[in-house]
N, C-alpha and C positions, 0 to 999 in steps of 0.2 A: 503493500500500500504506500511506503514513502516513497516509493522508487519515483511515481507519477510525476509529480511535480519536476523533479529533477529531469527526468524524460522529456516532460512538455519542455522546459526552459532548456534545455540543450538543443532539442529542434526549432525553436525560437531565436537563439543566437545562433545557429548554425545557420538556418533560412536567412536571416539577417544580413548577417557577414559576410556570405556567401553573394548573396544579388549584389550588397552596396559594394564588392571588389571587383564583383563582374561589371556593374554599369560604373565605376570608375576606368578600370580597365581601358571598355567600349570607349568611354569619354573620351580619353587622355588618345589612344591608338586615330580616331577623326579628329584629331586636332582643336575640341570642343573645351569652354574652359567647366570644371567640373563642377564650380560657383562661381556665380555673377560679383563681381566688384570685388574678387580676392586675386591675388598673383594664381595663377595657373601653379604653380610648382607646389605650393605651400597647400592648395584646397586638394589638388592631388596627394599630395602626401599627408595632409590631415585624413582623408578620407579612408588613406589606403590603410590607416595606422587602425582607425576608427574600426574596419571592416577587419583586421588580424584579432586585434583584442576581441571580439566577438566571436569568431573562430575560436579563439581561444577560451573563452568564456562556457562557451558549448562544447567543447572535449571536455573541461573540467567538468562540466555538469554529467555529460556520460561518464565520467571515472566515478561519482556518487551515486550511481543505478547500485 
């Protein structure tokens, strides 16, 4: 029964991390800026850092199953 939660919130941050590095990825590869009114370098690589840790977030939560 506690496993649940931990379950949900790891495909939560998994789904998560997952889309926001793919559609940074997309962004950055078309030349597109990833946010309006930021350096391109910087909202790329906030994004990209943003989208690991959640990755990350969601393994730990599968190592508490």
């Amino acid at each position: 029964m506690e496993s649940g939660p931990a379950i949900f919130a790891g495909v939560v941050f998994a789904l998560f991390g997952g889309a926001l590095l793919v559609w940074t990825v997309a962004r950055v590869r078309h030349g597109e800026p990833v946010a309006h009114g930021v350096s391109p370098v910087a909202s790329a690589t906030l994004a990209s850092v943003a989208s690991v840790i959640a990755l990350v977030l969601g393994f730990w939560c599968f190592t508490r199953v």
